[in-house]
TIPADO-718864 format. One record per atom (N, C-alpha, C, O): residue number from 1; chain; atom name; x, y, z. Coordinates in nm, 4 decimals. Example, Ala and Ser with C-alpha at 12.3 -4.5 7.8 and 13.67 -1.06 7.14 Angstrom:
BEGIN
  seq  mol  atom         x         y         z
    1    A     N    1.3190   -0.5690    0.7800
    1    A    CA    1.2300   -0.4500    0.7800
    1    A     C    1.3200   -0.3300    0.7800
    1    A     O    1.4236   -0.3319    0.8465
    2    A     N    1.2850   -0.2250    0.7080
    2    A    CA    1.3670   -0.1060    0.7140
    2    A     C    1.2900    0.0030    0.7870
    2    A     O    1.3409    0.1138    0.8039
// end
This chain:
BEGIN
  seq  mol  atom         x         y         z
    1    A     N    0.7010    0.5331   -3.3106
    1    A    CA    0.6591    0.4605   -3.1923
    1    A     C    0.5092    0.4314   -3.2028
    1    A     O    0.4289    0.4925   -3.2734
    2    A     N    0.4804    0.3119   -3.1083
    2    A    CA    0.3453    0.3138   -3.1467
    2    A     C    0.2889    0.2642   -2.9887
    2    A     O    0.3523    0.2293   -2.8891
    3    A     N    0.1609    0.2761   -3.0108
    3    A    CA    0.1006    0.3054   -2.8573
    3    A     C    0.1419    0.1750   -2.7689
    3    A     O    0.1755    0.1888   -2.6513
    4    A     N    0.1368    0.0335   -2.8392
    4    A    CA    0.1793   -0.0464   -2.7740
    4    A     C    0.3192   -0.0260   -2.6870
    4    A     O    0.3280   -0.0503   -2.5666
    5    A     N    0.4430    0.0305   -2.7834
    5    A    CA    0.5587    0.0858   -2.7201
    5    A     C    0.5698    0.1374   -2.6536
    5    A     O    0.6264    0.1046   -2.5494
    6    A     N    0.5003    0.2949   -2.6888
    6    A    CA    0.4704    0.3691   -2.5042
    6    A     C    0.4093    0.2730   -2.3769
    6    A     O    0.4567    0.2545   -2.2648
    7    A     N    0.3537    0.2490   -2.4048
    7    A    CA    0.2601    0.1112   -2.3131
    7    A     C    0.3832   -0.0105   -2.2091
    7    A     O    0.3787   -0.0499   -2.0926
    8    A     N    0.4903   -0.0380   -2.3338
    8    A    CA    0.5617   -0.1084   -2.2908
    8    A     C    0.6605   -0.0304   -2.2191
    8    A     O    0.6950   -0.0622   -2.1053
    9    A     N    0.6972    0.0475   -2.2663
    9    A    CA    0.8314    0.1287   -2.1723
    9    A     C    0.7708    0.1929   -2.0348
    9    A     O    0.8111    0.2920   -1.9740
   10    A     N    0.6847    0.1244   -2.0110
   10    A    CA    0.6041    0.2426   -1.8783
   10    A     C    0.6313    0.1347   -1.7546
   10    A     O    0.6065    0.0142   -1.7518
   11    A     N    0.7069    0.2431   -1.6258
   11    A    CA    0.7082    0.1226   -1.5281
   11    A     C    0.5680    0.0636   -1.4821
   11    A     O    0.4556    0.1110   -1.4983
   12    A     N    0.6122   -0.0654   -1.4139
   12    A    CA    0.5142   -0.1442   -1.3863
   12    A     C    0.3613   -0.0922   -1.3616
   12    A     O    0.2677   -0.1101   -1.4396
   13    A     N    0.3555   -0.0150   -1.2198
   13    A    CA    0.2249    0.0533   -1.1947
   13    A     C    0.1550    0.2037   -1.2664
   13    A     O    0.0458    0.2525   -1.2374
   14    A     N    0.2313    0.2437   -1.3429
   14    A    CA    0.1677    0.3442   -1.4293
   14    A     C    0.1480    0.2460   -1.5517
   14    A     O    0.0533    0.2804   -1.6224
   15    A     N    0.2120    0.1356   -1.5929
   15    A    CA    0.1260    0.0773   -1.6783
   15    A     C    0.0215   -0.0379   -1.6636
   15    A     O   -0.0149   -0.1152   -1.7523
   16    A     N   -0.0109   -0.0343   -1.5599
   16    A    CA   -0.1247   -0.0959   -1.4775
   16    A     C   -0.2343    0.0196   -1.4979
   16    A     O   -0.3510   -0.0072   -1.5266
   17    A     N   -0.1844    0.1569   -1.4799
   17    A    CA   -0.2740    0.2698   -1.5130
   17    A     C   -0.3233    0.2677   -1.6052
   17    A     O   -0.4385    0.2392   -1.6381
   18    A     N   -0.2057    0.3105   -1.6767
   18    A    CA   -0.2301    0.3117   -1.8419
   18    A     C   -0.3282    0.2227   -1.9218
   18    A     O   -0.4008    0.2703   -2.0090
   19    A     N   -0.3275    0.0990   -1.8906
   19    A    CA   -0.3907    0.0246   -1.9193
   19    A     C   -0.5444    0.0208   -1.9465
   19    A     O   -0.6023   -0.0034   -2.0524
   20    A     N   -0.6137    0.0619   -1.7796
   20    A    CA   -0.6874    0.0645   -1.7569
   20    A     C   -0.7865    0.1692   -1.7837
   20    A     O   -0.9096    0.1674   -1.7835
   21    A     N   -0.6944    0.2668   -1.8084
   21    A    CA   -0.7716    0.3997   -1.8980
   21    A     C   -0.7781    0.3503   -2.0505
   21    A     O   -0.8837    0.3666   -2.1116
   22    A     N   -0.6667    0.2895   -2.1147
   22    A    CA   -0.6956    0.2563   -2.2574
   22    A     C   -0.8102    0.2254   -2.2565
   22    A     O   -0.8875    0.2630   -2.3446
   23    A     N   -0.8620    0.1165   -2.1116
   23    A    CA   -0.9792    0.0611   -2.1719
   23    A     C   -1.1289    0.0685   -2.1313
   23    A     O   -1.2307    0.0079   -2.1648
   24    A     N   -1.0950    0.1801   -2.0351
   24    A    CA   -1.1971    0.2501   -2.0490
   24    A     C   -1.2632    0.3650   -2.1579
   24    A     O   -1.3788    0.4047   -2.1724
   25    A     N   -1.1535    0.3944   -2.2174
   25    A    CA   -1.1590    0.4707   -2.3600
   25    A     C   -1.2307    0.4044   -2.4416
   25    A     O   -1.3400    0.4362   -2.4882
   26    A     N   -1.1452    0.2739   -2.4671
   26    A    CA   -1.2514    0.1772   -2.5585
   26    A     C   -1.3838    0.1091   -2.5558
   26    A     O   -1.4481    0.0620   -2.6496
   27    A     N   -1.4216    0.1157   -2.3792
   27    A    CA   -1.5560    0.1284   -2.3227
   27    A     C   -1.6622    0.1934   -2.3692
   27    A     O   -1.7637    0.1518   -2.4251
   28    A     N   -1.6040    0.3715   -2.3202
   28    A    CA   -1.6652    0.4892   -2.3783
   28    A     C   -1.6881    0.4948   -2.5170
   28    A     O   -1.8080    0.5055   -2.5425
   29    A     N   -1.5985    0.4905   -2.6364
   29    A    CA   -1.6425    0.5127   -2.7143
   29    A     C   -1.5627    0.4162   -2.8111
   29    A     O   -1.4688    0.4663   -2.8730
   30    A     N   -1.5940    0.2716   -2.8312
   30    A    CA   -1.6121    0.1957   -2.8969
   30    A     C   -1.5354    0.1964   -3.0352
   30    A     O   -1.4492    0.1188   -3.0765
   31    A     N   -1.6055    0.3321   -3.1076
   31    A    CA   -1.5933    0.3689   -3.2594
   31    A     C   -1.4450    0.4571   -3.2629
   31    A     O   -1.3824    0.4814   -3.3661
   32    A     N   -1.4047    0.4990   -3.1226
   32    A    CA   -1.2452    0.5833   -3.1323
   32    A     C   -1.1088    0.4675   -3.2259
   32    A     O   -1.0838    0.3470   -3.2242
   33    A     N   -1.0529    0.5855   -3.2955
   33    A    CA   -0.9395    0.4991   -3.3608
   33    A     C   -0.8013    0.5860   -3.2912
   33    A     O   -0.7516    0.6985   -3.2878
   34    A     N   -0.7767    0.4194   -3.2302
   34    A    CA   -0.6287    0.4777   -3.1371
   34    A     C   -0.5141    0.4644   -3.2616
   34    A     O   -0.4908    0.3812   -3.3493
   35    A     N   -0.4456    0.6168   -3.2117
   35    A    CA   -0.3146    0.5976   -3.2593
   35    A     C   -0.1997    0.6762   -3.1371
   35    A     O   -0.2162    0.6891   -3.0158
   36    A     N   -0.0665    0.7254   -3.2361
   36    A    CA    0.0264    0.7422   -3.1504
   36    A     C    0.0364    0.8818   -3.1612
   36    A     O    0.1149    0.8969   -3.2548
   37    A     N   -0.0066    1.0260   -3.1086
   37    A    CA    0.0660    1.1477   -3.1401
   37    A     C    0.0912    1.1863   -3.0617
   37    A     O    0.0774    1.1227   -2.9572
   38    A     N    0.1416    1.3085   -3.0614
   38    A    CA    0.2037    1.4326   -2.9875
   38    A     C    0.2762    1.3617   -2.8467
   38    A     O    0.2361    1.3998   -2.7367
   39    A     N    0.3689    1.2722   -2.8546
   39    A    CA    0.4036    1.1870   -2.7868
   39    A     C    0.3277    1.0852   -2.6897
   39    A     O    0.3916    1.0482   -2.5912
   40    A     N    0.1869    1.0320   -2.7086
   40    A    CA    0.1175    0.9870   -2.6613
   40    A     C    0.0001    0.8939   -2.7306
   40    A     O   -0.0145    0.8781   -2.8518
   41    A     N   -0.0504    0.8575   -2.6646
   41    A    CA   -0.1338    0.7796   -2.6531
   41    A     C   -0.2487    0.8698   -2.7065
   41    A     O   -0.2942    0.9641   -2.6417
   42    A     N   -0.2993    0.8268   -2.8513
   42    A    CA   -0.4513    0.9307   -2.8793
   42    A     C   -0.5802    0.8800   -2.9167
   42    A     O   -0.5886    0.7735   -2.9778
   43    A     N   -0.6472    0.9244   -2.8959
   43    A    CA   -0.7687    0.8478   -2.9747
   43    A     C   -0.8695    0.9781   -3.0982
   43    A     O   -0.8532    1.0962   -3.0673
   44    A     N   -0.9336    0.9592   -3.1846
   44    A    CA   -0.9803    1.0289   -3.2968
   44    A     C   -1.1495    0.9291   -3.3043
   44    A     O   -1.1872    0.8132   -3.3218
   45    A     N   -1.1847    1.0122   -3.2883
   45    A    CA   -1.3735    1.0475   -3.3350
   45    A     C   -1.4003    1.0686   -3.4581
   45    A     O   -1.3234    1.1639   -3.4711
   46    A     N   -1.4522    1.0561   -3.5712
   46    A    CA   -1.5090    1.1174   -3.6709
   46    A     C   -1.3886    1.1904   -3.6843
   46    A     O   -1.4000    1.3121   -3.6691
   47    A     N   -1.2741    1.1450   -3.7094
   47    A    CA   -1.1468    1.2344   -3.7555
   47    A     C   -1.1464    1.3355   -3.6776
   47    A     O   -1.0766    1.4220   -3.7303
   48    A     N   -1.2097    1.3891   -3.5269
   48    A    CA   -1.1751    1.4627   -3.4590
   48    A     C   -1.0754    1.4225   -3.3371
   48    A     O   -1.0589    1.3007   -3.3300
   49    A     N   -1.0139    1.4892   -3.2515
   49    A    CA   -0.9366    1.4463   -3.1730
   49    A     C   -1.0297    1.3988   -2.9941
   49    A     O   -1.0591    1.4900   -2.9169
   50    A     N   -1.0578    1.2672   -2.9631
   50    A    CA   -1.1269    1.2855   -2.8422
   50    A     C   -1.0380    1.3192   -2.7264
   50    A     O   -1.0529    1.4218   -2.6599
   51    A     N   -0.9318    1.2171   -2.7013
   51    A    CA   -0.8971    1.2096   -2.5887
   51    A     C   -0.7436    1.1600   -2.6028
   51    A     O   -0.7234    1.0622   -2.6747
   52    A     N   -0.6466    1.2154   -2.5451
   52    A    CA   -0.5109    1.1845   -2.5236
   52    A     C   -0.4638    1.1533   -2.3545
   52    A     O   -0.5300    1.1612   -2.2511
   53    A     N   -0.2833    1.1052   -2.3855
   53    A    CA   -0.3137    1.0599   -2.2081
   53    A     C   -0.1783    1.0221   -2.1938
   53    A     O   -0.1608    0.9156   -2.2531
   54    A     N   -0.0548    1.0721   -2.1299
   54    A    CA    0.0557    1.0441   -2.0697
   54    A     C    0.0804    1.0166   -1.9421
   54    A     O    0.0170    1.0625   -1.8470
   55    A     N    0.1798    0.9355   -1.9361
   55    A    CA    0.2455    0.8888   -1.7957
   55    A     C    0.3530    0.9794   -1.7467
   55    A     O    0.4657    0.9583   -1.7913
   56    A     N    0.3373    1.0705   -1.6677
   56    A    CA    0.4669    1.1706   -1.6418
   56    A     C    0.5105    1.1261   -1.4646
   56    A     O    0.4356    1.0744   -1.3817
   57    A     N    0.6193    1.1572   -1.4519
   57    A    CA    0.6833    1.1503   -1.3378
   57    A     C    0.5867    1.1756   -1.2241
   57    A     O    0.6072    1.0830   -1.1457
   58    A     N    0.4960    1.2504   -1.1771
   58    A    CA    0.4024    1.2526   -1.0850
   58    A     C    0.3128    1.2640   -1.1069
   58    A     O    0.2600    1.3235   -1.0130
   59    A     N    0.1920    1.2288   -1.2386
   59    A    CA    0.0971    1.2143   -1.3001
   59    A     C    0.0893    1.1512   -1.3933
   59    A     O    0.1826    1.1103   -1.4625
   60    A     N   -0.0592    1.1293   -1.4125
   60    A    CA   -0.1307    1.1017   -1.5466
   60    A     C   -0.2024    1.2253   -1.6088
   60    A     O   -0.2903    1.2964   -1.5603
   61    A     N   -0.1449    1.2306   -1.7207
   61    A    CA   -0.2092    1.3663   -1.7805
   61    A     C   -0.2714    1.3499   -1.8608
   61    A     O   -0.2129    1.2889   -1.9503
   62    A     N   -0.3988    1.3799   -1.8883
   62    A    CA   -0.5421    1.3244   -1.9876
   62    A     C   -0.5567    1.4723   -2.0353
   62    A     O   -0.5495    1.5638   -1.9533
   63    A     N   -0.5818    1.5004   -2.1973
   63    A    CA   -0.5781    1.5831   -2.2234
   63    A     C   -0.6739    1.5879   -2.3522
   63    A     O   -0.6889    1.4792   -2.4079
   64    A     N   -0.7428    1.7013   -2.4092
   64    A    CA   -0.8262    1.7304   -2.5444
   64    A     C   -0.9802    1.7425   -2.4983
   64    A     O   -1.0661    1.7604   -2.5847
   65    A     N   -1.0175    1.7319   -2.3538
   65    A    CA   -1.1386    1.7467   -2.3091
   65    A     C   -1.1919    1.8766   -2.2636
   65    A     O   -1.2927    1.8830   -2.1933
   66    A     N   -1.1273    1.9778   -2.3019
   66    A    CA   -1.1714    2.1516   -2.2903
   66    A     C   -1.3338    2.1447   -2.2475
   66    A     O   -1.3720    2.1569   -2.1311
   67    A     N   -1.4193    2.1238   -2.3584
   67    A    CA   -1.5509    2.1032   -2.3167
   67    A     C   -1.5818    1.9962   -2.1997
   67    A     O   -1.6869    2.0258   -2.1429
   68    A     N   -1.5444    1.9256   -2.1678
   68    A    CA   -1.5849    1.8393   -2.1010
   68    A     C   -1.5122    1.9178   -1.9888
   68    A     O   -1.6064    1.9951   -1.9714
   69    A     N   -1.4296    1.9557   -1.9080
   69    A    CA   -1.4256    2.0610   -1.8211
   69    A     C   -1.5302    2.1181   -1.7070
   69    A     O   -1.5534    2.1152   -1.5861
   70    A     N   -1.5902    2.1879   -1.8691
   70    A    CA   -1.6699    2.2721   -1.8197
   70    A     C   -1.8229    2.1590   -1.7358
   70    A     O   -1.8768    2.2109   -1.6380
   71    A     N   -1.8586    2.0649   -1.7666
   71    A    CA   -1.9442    1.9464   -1.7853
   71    A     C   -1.8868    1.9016   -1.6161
   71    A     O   -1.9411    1.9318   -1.5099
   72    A     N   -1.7733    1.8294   -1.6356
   72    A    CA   -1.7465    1.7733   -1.4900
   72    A     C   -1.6421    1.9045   -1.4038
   72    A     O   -1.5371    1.8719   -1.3486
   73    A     N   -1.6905    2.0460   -1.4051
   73    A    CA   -1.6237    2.0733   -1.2938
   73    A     C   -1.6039    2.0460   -1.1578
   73    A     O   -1.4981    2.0315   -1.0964
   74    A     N   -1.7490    2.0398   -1.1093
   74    A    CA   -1.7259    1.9982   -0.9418
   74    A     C   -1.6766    1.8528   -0.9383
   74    A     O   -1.6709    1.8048   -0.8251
   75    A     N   -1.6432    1.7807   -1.0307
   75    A    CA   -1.5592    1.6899   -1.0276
   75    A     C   -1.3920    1.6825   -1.0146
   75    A     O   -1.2999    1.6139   -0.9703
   76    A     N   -1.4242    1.8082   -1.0887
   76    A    CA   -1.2249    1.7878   -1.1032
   76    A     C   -1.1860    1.9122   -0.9850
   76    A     O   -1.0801    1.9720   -0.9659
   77    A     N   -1.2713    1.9187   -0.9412
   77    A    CA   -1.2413    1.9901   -0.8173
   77    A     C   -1.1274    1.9778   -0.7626
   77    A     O   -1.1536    1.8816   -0.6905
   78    A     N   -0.9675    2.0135   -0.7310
   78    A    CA   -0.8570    1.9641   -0.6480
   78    A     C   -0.7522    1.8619   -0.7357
   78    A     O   -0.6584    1.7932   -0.6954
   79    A     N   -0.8081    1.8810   -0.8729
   79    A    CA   -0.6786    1.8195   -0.9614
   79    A     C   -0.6548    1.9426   -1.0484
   79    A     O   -0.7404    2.0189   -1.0931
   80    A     N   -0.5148    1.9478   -1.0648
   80    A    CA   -0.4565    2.0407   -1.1317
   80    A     C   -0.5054    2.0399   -1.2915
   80    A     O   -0.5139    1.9253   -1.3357
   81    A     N   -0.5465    2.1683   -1.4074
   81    A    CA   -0.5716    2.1664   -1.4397
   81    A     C   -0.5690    2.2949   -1.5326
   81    A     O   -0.5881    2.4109   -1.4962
   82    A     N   -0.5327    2.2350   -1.6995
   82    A    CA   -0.4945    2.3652   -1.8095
   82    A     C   -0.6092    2.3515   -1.9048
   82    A     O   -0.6728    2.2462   -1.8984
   83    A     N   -0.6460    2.4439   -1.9939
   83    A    CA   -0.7456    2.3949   -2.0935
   83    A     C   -0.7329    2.3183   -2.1204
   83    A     O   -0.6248    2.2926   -2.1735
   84    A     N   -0.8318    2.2188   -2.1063
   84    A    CA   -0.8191    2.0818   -2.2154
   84    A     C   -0.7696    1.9730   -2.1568
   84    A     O   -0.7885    1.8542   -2.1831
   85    A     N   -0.6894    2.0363   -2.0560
   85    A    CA   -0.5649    1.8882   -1.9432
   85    A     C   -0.6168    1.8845   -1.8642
   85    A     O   -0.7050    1.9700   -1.8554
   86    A     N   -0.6011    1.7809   -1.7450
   86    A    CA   -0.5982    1.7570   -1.6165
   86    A     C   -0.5185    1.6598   -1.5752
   86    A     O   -0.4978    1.5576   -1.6407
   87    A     N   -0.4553    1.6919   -1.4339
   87    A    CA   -0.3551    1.6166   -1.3975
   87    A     C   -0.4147    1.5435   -1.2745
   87    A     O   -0.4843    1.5866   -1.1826
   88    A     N   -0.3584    1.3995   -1.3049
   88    A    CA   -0.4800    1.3338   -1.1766
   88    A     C   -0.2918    1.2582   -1.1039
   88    A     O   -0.2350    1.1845   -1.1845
   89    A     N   -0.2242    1.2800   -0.9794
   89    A    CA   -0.1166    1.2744   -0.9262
   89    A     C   -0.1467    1.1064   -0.9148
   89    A     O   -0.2522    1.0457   -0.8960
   90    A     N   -0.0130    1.0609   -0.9335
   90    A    CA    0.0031    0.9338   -0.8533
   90    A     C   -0.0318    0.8556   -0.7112
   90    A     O   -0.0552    0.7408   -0.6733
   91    A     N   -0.0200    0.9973   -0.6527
   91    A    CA   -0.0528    0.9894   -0.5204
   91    A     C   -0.1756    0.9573   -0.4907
   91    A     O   -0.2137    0.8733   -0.4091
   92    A     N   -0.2137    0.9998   -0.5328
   92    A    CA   -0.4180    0.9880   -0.5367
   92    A     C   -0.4712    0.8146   -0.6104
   92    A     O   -0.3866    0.7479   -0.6700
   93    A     N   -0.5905    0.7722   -0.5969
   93    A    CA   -0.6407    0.6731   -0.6795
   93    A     C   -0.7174    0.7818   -0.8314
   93    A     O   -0.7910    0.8805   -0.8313
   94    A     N   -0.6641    0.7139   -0.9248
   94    A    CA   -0.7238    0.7680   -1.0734
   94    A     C   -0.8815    0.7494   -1.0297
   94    A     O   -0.9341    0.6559   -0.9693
   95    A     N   -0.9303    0.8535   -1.0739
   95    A    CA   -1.0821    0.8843   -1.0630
   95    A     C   -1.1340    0.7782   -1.2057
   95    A     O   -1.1989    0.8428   -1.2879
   96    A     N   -1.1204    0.6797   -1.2299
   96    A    CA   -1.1722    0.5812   -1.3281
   96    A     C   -1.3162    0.6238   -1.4133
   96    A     O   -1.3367    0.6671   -1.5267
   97    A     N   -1.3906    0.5933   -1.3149
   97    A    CA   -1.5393    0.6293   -1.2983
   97    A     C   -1.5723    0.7630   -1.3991
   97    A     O   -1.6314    0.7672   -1.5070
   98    A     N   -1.4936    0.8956   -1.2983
   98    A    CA   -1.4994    0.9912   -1.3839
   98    A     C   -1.4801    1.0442   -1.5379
   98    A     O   -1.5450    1.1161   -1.6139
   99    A     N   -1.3252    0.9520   -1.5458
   99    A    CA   -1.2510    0.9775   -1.7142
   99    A     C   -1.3658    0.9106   -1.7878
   99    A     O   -1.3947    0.9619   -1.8958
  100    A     N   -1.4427    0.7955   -1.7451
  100    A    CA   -1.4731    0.7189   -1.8439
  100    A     C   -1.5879    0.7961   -1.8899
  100    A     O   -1.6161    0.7993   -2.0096
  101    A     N   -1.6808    0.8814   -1.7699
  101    A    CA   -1.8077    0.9412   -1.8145
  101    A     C   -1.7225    1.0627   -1.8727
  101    A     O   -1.7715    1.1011   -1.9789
  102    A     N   -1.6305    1.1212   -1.8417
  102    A    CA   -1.5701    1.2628   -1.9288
  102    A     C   -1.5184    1.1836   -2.0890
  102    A     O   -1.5049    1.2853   -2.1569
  103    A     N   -1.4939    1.1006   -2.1554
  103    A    CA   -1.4907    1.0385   -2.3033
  103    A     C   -1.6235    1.0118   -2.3375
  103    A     O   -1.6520    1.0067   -2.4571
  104    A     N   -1.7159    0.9925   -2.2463
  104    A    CA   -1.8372    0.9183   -2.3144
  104    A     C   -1.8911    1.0356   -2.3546
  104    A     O   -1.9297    1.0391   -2.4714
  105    A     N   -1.9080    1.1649   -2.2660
  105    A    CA   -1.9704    1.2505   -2.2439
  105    A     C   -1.9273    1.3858   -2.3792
  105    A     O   -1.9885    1.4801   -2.4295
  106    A     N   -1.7918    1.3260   -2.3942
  106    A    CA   -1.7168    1.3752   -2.5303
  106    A     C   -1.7419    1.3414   -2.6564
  106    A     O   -1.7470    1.4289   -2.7428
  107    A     N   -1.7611    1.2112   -2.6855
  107    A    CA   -1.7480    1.1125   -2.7729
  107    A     C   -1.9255    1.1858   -2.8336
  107    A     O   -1.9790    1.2273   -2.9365
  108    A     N   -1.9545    1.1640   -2.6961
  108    A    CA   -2.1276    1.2274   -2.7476
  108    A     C   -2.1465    1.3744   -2.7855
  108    A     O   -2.2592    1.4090   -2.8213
  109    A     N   -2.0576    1.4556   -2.7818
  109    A    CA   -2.0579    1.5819   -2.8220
  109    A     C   -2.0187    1.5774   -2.9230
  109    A     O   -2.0217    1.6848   -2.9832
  110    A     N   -1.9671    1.4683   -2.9906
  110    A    CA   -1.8782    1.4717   -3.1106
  110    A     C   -1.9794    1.4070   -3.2192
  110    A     O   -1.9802    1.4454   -3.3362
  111    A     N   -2.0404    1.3342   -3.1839
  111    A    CA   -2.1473    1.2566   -3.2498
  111    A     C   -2.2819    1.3866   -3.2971
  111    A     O   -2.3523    1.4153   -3.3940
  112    A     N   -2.2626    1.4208   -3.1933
  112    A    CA   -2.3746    1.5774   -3.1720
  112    A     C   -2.3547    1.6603   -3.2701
  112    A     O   -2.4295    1.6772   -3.3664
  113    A     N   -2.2245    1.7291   -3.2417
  113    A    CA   -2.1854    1.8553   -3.3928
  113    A     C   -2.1441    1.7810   -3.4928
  113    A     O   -2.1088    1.8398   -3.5950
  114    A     N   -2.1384    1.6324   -3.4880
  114    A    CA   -2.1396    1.5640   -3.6543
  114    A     C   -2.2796    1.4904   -3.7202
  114    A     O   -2.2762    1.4076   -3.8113
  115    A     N   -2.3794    1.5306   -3.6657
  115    A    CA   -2.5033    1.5377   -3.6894
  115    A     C   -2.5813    1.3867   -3.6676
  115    A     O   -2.6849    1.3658   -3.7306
  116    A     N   -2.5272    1.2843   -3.5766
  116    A    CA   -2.5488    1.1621   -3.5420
  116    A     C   -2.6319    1.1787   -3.4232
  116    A     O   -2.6725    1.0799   -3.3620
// end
């Protein structure tokens, strides 16, 4: 499968979502190479992993940002949340704004411990 496919099989308004995070990803960090893993949507840094991102039944689940966590906590204040994941509900408006500074803010940590 490939990301376009996931993309396509997604109902209408989660892929209105979807979308819009792809491209804020590609906002943030420009130099990310999207592919398809761990059933999702991924993107890779300097061959590291930045940022992943599924459409589930009552969320969007953005995931591989452990450090970045710690960076926007009083942000993710009231969204559910595992190392590395966060679940932002349907119910809610996607915090846009936020994901895009939590990839940039990644992308730049990645640039950081790869000596750029």
């Amino acid at each position: 499968m490939t990301v376009e496919d996931y993309l396509a099989n997604l109902p209408d308004a989660q892929r209105r979502i979807a979308d819009e995070v792809r491209a804020l990803i590609v906002r943030a960090a420009p130099e990310a190479e999207e592919y398809f893993g761990y059933g999702m949507p991924g993107y890779k840094l300097y061959g590291k992993p930045l940022v992943y991102f599924a459409a589930f039944k009552n969320h969007l689940g953005v995931y591989a940002l452990p450090a970045a966590h710690a960076e926007f906590a009083a942000e993710l204040t009231g969204f559910k949340q595992g190392k590395g994941s966060v679940q932002f509900p349907w119910s809610r408006p996607v915090p846009y704004g936020l994901l895009e500074r939590m990839v940039a803010w990644n992308a730049q940590r990645l640039a950081a411990d790869r000596g750029q």
